[in-house]
KEKE-3310 file (N, C-alpha, C; in steps of 0.2 Angstrom, whole numbers, plus 5000, padded with zeros to 4 digits):
npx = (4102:4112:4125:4129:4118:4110:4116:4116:4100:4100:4109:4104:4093:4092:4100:4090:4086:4075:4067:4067:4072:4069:4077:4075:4075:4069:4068:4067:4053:4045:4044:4044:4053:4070:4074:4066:4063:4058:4054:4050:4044:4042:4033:4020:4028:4042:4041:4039:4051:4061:4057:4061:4075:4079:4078:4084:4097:4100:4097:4109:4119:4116:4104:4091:4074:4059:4048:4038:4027:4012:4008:4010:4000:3995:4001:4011:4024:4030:4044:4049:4061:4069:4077:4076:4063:4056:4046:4041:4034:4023:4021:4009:4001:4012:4008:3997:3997:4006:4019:4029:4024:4016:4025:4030:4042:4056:4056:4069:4077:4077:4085:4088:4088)
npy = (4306:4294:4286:4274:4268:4267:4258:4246:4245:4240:4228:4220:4219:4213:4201:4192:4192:4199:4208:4219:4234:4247:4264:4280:4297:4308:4319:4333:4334:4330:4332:4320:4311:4308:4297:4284:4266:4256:4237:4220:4207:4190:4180:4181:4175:4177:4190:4195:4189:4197:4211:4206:4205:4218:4224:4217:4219:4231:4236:4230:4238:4250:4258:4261:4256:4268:4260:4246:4241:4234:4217:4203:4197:4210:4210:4220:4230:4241:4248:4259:4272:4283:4294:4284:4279:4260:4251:4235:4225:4214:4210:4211:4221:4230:4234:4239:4250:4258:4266:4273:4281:4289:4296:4302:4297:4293:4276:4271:4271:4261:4248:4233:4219)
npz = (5493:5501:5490:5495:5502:5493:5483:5495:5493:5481:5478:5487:5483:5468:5475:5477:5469:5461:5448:5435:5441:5444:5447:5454:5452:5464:5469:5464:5465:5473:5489:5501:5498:5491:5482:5472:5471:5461:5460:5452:5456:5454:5462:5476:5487:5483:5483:5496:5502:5496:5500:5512:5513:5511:5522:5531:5527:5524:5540:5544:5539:5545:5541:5548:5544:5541:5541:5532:5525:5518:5511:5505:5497:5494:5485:5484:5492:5502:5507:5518:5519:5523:5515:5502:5494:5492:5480:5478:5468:5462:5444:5439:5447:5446:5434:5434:5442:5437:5441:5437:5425:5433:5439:5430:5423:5412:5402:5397:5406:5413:5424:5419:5426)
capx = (4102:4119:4127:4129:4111:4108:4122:4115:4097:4101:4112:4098:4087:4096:4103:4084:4083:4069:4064:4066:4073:4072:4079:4071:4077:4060:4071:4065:4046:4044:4048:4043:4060:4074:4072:4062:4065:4055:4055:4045:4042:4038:4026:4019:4034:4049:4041:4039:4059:4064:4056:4066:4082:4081:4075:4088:4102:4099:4099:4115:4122:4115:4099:4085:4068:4055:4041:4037:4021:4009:4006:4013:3993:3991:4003:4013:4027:4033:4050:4051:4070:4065:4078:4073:4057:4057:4042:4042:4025:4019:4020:4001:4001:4015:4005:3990:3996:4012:4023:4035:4021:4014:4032:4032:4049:4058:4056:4075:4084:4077:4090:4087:4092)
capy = (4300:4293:4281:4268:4267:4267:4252:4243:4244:4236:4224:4215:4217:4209:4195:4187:4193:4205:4209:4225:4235:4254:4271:4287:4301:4311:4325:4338:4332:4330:4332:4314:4305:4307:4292:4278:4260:4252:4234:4217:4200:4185:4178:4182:4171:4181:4198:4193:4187:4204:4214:4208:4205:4225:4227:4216:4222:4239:4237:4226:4244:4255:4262:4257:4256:4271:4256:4243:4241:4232:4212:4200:4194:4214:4211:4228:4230:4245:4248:4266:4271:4290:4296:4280:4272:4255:4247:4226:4221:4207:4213:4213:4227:4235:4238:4243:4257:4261:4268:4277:4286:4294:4302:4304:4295:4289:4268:4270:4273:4256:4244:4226:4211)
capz = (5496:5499:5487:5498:5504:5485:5483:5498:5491:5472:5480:5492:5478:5464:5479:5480:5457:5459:5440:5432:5445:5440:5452:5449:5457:5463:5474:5464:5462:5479:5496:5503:5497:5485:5477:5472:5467:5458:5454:5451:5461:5451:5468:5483:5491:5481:5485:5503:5504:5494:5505:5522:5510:5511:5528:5534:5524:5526:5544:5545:5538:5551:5540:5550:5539:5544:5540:5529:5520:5512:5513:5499:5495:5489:5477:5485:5498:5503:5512:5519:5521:5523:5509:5496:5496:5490:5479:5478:5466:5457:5439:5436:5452:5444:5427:5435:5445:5433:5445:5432:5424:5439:5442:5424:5421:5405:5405:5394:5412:5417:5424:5418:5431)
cpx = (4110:4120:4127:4123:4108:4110:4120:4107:4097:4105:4106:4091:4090:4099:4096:4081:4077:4071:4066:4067:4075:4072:4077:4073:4072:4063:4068:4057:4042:4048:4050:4051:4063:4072:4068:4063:4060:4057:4050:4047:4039:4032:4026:4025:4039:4048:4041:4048:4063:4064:4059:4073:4082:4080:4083:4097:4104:4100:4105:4121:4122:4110:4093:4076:4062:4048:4043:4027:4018:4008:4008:4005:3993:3993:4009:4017:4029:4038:4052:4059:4072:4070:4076:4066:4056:4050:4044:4036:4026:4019:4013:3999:4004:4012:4001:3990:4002:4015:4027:4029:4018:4020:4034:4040:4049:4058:4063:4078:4082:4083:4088:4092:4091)
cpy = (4298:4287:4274:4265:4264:4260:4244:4239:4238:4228:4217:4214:4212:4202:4191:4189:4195:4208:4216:4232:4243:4259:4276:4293:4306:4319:4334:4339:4331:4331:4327:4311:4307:4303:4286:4275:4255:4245:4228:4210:4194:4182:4181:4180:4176:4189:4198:4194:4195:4209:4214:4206:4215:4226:4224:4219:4228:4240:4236:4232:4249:4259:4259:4260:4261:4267:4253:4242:4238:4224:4209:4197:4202:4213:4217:4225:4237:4246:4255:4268:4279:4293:4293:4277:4265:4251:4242:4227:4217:4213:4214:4220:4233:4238:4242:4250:4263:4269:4277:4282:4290:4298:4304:4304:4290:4281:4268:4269:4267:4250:4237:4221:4207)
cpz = (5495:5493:5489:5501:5500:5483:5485:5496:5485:5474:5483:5488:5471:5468:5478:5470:5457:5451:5441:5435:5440:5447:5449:5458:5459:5467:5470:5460:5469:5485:5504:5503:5491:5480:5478:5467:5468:5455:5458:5455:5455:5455:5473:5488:5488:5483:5494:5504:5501:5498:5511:5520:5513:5517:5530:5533:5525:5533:5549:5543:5541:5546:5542:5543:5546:5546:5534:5530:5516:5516:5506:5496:5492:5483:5476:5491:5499:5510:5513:5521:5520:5515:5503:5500:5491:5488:5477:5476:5462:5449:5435:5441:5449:5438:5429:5437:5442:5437:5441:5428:5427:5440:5436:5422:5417:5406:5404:5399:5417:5418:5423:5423:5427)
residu = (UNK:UNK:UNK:UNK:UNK:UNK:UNK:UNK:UNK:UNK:UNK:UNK:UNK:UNK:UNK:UNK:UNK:UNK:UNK:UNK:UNK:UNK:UNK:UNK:UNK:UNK:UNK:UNK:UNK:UNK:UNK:UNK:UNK:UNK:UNK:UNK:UNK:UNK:UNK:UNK:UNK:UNK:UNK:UNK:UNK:UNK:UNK:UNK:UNK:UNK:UNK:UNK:UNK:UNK:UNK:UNK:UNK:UNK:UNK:UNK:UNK:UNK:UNK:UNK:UNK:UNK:UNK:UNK:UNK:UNK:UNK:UNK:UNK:UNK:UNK:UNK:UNK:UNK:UNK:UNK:UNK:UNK:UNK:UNK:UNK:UNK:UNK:UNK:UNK:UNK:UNK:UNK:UNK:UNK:UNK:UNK:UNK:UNK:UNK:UNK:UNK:UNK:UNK:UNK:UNK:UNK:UNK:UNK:UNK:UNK:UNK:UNK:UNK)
# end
């Protein structure tokens, strides 16, 4: 994934204060996407607006989104952006389905917003 895609995402997430924002690089664990960014929405309304910060953002740069995913009632967004995938959840979503221990990654290497 280029740097700048990586840049663009962190940026449009941190602009609307997405929570707890962590990157995992999955490139040699799959072959779906480099990386995945994982981070947290305090409401339905802040996960919604996070979700079209990145869409729009991302666009406004020339990396159009392969899909978006999900509905701010699951609790879950997903922003496909073929070499990153971007998960947005409610912090009760993100415990349930713990992201980071399904890809078996360190919490240490999380980035605190």
């Amino acid at each position: 994934m280029s740097e700048d895609l990586k840049t663009i995402i962190i940026d449009a997430l941190e602009d609307i204060k997405a929570d707890d924002i962590l990157v995992m690089d999955v490139s040699k664990l799959t072959t779906v996407t480099d990386t995945m960014i994982v981070c947290s929405a305090r409401s339905t309304r802040q996960l919604k607006a996070i979700a079209n910060n990145v869409d729009v953002r991302c666009k406004e740069k020339g990396f159009r989104p392969l899909g978006i995913e999900g509905d701010p009632q699951t609790g879950w967004i997903l922003v496909d952006l073929a070499d990153a995938v971007v998960h947005i959840m409610l912090p009760e979503t993100r415990e349930f389905y713990q992201l980071e221990k399904l890809w078996e990654y360190e919490p240490k290497t999380r980035k605190q917003v």
